[in-house]
One Martini backbone bead per residue (centre of mass of N, CA, C, O) as a GRO file, in nm:
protein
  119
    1UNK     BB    1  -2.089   0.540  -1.829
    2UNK     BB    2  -1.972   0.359  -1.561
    3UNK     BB    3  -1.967   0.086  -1.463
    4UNK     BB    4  -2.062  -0.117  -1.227
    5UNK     BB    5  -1.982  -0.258  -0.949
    6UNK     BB    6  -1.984  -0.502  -0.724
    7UNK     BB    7  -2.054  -0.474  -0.396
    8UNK     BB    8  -1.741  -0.590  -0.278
    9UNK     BB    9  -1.620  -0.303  -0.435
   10UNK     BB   10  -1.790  -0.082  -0.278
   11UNK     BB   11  -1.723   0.189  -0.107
   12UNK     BB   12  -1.898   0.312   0.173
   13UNK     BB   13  -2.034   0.677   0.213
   14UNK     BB   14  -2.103   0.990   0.328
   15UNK     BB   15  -2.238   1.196   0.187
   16UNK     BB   16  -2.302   1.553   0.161
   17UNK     BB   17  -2.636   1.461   0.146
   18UNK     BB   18  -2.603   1.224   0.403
   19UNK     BB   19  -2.589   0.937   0.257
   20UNK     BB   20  -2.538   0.635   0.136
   21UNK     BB   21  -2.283   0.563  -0.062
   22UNK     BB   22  -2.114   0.354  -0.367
   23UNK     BB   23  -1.730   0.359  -0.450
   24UNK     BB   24  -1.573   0.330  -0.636
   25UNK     BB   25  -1.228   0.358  -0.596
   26UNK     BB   26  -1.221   0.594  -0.813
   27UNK     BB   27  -1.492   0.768  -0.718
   28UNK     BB   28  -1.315   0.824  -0.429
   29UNK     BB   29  -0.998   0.849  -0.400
   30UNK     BB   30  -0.912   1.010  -0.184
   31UNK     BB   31  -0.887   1.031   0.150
   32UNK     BB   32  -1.137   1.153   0.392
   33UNK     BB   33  -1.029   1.092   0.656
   34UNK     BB   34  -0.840   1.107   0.983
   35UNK     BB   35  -0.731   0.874   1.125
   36UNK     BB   36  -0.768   0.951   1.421
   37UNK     BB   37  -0.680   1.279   1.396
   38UNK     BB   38  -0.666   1.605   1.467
   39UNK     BB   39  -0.599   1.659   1.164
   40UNK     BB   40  -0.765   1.748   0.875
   41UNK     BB   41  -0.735   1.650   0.572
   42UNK     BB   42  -0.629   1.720   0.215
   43UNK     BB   43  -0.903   1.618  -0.038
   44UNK     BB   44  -0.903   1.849  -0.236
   45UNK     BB   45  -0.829   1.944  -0.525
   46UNK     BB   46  -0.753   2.218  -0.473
   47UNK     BB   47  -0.532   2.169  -0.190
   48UNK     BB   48  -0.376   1.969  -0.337
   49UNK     BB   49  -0.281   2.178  -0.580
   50UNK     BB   50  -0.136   2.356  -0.363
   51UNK     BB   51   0.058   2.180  -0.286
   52UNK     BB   52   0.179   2.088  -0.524
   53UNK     BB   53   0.275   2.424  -0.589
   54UNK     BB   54   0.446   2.427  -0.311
   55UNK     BB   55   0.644   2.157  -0.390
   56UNK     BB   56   0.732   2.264  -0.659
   57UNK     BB   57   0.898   2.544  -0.508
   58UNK     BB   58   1.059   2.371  -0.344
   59UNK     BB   59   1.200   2.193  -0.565
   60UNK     BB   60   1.322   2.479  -0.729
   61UNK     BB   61   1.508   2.549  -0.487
   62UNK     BB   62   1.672   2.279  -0.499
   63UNK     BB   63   1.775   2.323  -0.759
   64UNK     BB   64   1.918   2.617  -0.739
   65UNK     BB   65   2.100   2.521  -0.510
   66UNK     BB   66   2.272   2.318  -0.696
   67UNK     BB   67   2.347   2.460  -0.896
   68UNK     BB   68   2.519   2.657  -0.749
   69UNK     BB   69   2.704   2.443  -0.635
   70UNK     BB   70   2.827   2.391  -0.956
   71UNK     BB   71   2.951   2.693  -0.958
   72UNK     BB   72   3.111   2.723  -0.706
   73UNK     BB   73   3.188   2.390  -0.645
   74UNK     BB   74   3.055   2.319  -0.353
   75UNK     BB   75   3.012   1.972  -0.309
   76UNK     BB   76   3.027   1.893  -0.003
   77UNK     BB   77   2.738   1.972   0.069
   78UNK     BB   78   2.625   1.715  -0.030
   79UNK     BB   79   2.706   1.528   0.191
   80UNK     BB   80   2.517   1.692   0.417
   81UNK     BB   81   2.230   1.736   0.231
   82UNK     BB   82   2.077   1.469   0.093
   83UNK     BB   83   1.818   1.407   0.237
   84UNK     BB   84   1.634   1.645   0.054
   85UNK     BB   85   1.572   1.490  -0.158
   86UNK     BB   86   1.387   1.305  -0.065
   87UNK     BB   87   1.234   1.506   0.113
   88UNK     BB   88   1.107   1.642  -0.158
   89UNK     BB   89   1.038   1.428  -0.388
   90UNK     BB   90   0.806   1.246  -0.238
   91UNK     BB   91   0.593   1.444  -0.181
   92UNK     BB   92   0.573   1.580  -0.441
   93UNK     BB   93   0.488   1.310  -0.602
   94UNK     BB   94   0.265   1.272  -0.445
   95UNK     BB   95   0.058   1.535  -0.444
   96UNK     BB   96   0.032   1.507  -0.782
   97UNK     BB   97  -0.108   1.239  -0.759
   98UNK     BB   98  -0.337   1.292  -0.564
   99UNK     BB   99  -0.482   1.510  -0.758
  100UNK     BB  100  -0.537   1.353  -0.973
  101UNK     BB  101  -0.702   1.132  -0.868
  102UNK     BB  102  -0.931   1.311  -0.773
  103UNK     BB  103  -0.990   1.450  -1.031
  104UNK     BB  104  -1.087   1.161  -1.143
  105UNK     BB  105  -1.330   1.150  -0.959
  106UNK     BB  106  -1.476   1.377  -0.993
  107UNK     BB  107  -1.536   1.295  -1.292
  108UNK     BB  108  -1.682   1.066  -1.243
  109UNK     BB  109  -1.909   1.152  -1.051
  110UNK     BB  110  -2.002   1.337  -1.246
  111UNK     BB  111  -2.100   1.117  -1.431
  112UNK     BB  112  -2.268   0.979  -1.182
  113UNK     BB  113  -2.397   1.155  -1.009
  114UNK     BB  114  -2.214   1.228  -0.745
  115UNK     BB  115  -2.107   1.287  -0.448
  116UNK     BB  116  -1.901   1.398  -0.209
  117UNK     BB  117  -1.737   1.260  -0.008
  118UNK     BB  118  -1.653   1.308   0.360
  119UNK     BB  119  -1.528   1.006   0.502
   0.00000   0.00000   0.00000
């Protein structure tokens, strides 16, 4: 079982079981709340998991448009496109880091028996 950090370090939220628990920043994973916005966030590890590989399919529909734009030789056109890259990369990139960090807060609360935090 993972240690306990001091109570200085421990993030203090209402778990699913609707008491207050205090979560090393490890055991609560990514963000729960919604920052005061109207949409509610996915940081369920299964939501995440599909945000992920909905973009890693726009990713690889963007790197087959590359291969394309190299058979038929038009380069041009990436003069005008380039900003896709970065727009494309940049979510694929976060939304995997962020699975990945879920899926290990929930193996960490699964071995210390903890809720998992809804706020």
């Amino acid at each position: 079982m993972p240690s306990r950090r001091s109570d200085d370090q421990l993030i203090y939220r209402r778990a699913e079981n609707g008491e207050m628990v205090g979560y090393t920043p490890a055991e609560y994973g990514v963000r729960k709340d919604d920052g005061g916005g109207l949409v509610k966030p996915v940081n369920s590890s299964g939501g995440l998991l599909f945000l992920a590989i909905l973009l890693t399919a726009c990713l690889g529909g963007l790197i087959y448009g590359v291969v394309q734009i190299a058979i038929q030789g038009t380069w041009h056109i990436l003069g005008e496109v380039w900003w896709v890259f970065p727009a494309c990369l940049y979510p694929f990139t976060f939304a995997w880091a962020s699975y990945f960090k879920e899926r290990r807060a929930e193996k960490l609360r699964k071995a210390s028996n903890l809720a998992r935090p809804v706020e």
